[in-house]
Biopython code that builds the backbone (N, CA, C, O; Angstrom):
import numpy as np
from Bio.PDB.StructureBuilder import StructureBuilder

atoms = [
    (1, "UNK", "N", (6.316, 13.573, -75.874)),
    (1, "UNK", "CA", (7.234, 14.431, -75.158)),
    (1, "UNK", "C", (7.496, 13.883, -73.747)),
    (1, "UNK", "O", (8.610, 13.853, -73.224)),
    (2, "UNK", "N", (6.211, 13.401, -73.115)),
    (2, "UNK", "CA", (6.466, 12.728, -71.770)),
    (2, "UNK", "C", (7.693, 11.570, -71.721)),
    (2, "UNK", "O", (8.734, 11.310, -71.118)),
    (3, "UNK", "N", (6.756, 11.030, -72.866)),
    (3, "UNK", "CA", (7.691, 9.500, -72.782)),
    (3, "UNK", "C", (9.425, 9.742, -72.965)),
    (3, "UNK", "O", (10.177, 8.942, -72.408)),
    (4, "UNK", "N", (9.871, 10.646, -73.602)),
    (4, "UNK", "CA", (11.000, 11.854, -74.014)),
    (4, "UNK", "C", (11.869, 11.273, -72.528)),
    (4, "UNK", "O", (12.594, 10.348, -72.164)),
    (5, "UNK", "N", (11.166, 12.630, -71.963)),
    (5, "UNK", "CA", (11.418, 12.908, -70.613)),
    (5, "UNK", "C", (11.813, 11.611, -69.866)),
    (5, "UNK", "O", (12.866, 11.350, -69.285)),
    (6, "UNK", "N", (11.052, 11.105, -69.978)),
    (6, "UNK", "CA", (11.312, 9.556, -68.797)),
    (6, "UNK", "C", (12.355, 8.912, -69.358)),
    (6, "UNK", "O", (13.062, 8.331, -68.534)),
    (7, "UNK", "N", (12.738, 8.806, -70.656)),
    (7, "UNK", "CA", (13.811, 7.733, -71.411)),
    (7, "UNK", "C", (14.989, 8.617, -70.920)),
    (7, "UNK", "O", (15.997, 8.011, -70.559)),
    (8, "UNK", "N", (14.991, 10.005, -70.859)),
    (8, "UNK", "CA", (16.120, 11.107, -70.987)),
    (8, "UNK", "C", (16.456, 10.709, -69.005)),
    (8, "UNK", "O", (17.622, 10.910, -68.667)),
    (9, "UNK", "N", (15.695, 10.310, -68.118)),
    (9, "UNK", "CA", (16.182, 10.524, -67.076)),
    (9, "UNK", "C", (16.671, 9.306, -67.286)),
    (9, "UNK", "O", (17.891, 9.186, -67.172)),
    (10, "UNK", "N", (15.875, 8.128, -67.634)),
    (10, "UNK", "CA", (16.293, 6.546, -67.175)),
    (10, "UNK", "C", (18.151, 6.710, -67.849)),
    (10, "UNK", "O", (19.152, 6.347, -67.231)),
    (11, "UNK", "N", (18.119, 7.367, -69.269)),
    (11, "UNK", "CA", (19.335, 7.553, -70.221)),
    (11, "UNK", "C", (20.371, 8.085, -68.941)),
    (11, "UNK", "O", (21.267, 7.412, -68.431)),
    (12, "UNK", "N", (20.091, 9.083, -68.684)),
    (12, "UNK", "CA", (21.028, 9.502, -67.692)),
    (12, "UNK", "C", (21.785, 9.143, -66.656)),
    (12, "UNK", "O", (22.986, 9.343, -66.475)),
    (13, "UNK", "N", (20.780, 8.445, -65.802)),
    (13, "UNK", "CA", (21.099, 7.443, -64.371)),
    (13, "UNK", "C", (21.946, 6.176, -65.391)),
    (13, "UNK", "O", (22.937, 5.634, -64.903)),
    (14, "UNK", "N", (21.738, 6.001, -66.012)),
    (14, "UNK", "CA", (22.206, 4.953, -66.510)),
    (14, "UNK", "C", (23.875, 5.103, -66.629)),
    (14, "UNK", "O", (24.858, 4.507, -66.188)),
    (15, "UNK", "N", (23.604, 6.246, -67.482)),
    (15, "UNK", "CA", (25.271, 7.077, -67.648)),
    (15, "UNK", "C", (25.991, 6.732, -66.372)),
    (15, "UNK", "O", (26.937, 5.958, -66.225)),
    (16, "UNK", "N", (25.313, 7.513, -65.417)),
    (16, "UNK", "CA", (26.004, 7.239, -64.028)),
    (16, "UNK", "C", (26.535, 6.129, -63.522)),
    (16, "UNK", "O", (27.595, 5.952, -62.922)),
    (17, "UNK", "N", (25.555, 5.295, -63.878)),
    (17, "UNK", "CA", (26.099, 3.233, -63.245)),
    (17, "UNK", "C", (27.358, 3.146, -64.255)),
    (17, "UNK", "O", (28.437, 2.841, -63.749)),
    (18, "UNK", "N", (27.294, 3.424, -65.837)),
    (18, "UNK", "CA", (28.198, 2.960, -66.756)),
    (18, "UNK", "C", (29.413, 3.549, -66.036)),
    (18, "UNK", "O", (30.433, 2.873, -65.909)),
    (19, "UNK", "N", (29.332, 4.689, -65.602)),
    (19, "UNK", "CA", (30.760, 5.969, -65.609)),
    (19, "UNK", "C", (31.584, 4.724, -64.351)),
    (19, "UNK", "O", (32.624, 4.129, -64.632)),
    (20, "UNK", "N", (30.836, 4.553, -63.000)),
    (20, "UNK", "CA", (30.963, 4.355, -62.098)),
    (20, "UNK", "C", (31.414, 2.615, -62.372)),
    (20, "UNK", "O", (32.085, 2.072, -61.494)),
    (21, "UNK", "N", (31.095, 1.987, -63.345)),
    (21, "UNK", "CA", (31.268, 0.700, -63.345)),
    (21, "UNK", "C", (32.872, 0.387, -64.431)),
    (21, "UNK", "O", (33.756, -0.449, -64.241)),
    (22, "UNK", "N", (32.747, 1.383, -65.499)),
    (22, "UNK", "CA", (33.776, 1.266, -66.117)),
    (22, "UNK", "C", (35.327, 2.375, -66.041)),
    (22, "UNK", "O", (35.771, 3.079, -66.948)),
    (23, "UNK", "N", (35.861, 2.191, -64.659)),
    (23, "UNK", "CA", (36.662, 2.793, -64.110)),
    (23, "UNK", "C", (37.507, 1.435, -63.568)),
    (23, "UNK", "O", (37.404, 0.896, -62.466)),
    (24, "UNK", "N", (38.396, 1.047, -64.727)),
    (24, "UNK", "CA", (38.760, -0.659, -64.552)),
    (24, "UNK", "C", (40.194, -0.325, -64.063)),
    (24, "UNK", "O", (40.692, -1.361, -63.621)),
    (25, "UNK", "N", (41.107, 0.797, -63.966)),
    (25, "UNK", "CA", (42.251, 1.078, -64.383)),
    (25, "UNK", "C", (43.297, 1.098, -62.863)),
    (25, "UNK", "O", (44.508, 1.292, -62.761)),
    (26, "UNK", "N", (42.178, 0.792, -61.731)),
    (26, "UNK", "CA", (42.625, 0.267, -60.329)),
    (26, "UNK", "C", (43.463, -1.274, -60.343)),
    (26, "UNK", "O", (43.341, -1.465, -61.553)),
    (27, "UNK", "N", (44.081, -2.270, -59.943)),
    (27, "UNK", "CA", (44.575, -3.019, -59.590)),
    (27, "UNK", "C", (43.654, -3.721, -58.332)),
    (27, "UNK", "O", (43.170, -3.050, -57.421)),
    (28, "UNK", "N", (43.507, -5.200, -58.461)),
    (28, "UNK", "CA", (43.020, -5.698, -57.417)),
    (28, "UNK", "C", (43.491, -5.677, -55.622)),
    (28, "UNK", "O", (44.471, -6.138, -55.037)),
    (29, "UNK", "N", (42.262, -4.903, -55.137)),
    (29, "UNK", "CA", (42.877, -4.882, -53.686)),
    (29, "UNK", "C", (43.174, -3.146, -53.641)),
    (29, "UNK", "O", (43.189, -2.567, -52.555)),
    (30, "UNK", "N", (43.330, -2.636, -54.534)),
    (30, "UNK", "CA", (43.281, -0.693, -54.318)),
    (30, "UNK", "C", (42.332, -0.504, -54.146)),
    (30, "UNK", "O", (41.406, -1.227, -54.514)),
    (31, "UNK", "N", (42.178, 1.034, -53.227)),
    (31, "UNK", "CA", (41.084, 1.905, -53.108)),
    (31, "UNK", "C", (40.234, 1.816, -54.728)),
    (31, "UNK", "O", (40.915, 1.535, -55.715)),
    (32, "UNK", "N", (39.052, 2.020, -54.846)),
    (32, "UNK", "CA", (38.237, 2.254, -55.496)),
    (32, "UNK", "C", (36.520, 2.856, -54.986)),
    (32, "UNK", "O", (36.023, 2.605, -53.889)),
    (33, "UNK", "N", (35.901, 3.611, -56.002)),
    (33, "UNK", "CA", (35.193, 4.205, -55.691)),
    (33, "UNK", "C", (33.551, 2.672, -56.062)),
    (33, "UNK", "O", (33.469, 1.703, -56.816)),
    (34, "UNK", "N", (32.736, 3.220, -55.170)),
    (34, "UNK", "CA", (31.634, 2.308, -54.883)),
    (34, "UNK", "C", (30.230, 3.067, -54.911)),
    (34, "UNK", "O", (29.581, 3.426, -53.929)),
    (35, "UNK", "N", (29.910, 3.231, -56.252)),
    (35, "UNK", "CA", (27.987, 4.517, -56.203)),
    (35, "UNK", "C", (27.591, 3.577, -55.931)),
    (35, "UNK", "O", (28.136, 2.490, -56.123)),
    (36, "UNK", "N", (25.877, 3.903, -55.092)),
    (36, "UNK", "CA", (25.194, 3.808, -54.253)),
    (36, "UNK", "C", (24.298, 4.235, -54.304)),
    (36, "UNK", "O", (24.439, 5.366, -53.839)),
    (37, "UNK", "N", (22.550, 3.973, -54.821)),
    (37, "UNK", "CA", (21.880, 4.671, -55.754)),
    (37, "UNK", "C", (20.558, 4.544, -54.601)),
    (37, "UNK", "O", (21.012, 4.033, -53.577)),
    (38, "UNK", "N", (19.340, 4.796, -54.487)),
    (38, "UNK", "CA", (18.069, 5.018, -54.124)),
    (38, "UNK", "C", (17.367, 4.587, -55.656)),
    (38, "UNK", "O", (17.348, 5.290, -56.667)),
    (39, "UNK", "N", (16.927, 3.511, -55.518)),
    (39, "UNK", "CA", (16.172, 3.159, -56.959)),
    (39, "UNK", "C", (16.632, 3.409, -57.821)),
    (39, "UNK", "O", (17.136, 4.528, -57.719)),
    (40, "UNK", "N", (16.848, 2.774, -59.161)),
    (40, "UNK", "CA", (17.120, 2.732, -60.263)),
    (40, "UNK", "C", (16.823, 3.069, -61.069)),
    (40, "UNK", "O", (17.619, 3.568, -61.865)),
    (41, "UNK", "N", (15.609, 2.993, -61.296)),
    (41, "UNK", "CA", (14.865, 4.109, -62.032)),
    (41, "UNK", "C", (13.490, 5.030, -61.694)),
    (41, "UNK", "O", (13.170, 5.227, -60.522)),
    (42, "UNK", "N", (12.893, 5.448, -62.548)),
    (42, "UNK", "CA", (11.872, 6.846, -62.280)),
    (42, "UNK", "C", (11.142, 6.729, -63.618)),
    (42, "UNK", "O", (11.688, 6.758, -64.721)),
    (43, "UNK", "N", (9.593, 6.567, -63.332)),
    (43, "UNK", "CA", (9.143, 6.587, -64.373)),
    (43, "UNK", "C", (8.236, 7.697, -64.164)),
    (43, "UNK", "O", (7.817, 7.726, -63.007)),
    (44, "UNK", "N", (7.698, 8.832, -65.086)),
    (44, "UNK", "CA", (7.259, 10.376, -65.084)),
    (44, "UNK", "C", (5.805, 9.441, -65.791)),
    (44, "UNK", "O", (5.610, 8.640, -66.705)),
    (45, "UNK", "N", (4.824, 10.298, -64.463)),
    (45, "UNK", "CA", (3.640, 9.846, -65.268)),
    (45, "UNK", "C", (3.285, 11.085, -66.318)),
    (45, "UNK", "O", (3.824, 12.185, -66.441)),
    (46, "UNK", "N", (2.143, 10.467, -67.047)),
    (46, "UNK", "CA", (2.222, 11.869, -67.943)),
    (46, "UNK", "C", (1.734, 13.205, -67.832)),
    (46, "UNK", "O", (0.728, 13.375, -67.143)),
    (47, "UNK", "N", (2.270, 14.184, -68.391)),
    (47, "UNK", "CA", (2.333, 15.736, -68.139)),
    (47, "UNK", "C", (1.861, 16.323, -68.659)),
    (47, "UNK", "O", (2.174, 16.197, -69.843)),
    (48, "UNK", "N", (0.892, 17.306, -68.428)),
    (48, "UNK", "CA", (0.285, 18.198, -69.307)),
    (48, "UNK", "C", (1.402, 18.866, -70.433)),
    (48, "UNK", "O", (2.402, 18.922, -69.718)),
    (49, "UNK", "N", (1.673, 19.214, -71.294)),
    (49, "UNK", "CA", (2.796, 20.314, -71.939)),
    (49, "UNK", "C", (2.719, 21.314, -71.252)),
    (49, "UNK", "O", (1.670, 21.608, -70.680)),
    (50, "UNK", "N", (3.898, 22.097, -71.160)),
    (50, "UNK", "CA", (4.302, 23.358, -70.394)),
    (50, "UNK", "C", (4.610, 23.060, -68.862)),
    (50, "UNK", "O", (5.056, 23.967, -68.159)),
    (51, "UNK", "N", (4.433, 22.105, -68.470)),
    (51, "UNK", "CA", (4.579, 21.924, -66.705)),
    (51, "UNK", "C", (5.923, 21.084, -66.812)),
    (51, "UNK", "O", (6.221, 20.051, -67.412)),
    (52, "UNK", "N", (6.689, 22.060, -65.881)),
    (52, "UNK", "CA", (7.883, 21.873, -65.394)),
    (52, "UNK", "C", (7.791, 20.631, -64.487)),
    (52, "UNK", "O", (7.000, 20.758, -63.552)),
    (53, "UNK", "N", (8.528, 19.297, -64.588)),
    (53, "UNK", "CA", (8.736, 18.239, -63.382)),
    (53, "UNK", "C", (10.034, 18.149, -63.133)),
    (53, "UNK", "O", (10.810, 18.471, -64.033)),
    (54, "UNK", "N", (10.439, 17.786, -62.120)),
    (54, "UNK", "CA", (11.843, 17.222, -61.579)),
    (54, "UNK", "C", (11.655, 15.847, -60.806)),
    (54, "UNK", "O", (10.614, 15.379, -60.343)),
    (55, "UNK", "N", (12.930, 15.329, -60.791)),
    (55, "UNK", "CA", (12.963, 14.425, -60.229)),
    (55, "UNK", "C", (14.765, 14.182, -59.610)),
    (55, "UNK", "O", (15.603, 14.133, -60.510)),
    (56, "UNK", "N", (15.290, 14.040, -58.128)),
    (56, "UNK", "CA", (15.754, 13.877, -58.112)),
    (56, "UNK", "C", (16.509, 12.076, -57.616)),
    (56, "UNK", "O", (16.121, 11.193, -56.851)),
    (57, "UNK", "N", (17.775, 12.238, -58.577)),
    (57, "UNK", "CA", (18.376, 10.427, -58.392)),
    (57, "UNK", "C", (19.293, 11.109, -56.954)),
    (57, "UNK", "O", (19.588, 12.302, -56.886)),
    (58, "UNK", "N", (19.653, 10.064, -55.860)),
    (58, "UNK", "CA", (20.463, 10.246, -54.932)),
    (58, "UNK", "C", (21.457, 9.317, -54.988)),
    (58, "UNK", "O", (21.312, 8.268, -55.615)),
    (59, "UNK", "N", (22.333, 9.561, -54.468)),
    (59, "UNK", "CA", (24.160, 9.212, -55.280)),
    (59, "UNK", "C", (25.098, 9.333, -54.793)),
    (59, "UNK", "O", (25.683, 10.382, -55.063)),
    (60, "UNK", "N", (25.835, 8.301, -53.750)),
    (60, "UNK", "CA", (26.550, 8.428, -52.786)),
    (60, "UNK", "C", (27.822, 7.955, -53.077)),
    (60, "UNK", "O", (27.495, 6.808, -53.382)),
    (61, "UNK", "N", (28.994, 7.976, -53.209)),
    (61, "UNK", "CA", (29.911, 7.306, -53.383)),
    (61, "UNK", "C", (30.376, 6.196, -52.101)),
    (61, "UNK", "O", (31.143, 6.945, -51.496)),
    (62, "UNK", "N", (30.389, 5.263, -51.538)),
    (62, "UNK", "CA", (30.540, 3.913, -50.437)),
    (62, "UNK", "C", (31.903, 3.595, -50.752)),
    (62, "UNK", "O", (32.395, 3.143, -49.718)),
    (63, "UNK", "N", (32.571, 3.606, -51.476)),
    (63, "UNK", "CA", (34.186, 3.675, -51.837)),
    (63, "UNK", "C", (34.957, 4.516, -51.058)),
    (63, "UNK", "O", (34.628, 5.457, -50.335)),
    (64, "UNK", "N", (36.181, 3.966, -51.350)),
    (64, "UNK", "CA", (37.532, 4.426, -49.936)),
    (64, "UNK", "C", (38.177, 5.250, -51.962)),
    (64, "UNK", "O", (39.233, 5.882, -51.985)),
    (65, "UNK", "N", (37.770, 5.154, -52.635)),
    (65, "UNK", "CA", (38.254, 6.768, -53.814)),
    (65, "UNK", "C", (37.913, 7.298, -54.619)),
    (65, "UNK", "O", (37.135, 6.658, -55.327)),
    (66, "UNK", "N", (38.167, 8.494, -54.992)),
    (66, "UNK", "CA", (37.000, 9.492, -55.790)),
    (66, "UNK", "C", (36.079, 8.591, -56.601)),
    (66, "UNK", "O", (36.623, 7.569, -57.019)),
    (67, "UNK", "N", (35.077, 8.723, -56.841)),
    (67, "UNK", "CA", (34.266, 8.180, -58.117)),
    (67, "UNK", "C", (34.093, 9.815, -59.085)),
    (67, "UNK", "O", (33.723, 10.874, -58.578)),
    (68, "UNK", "N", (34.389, 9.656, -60.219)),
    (68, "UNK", "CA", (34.638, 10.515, -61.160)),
    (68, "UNK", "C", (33.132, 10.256, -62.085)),
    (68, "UNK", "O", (32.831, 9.193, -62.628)),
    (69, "UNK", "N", (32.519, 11.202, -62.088)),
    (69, "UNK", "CA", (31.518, 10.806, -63.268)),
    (69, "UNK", "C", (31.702, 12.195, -64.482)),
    (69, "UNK", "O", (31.595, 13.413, -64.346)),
    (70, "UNK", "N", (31.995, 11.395, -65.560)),
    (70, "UNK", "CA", (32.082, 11.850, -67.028)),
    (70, "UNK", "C", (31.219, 11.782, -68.220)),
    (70, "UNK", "O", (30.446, 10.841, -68.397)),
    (71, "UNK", "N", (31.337, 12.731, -69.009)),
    (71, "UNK", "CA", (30.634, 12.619, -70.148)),
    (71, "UNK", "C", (29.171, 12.316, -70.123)),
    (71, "UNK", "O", (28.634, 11.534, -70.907)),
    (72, "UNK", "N", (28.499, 13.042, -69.089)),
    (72, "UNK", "CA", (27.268, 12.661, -68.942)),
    (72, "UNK", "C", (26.510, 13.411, -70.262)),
    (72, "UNK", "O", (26.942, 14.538, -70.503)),
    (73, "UNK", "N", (25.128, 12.773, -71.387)),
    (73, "UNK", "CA", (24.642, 13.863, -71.796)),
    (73, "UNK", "C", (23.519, 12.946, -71.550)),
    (73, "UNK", "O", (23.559, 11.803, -71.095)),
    (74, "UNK", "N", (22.277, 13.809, -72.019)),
    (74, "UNK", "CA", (21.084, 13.098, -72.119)),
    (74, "UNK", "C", (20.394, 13.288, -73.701)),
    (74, "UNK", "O", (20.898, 13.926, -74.626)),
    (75, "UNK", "N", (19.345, 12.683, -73.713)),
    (75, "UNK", "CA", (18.955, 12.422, -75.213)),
    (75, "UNK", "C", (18.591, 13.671, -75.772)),
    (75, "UNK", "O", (18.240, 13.741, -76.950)),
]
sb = StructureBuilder()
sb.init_structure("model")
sb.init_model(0)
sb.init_chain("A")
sb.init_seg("    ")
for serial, (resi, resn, name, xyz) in enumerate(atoms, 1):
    if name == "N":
        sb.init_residue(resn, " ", resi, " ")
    sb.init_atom(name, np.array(xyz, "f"), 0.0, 1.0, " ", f" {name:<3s}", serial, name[0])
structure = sb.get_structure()
């Protein structure tokens, strides 16, 4: 279940780089959006069952235009 958890966040952040990387539909030299991450990944040491963890990713957009993130799910 731990190991779950850790693939489901790494799965996620990941989403985020993909969303942010495959937004091709700008022209060279336009505004475009630029994420900006605090580590890449997060690995959850292991958890008793029943104990709630969080972890938060930080996520800035550095781009001169929107960065749109879509279709996020996790596992």
């Amino acid at each position: 279940m731990h190991q779950k958890m850790g693939f489901a966040c790494t799965l996620l952040f990941m989403v985020f780089i993909l969303a942010a990387l495959t937004r091709g539909d700008q022209g060279a030299g336009a505004p475009a959006p630029s994420l900006m991450t605090r580590g890449e990944t997060f690995s959850f040491k292991p958890v008793p069952d029943g104990i709630e963890i969080h972890h938060t990713f930080t996520m800035q957009n550095k781009g001169d235009a929107l960065l749109e993130i879509q279709n996020v799910r996790t596992d």
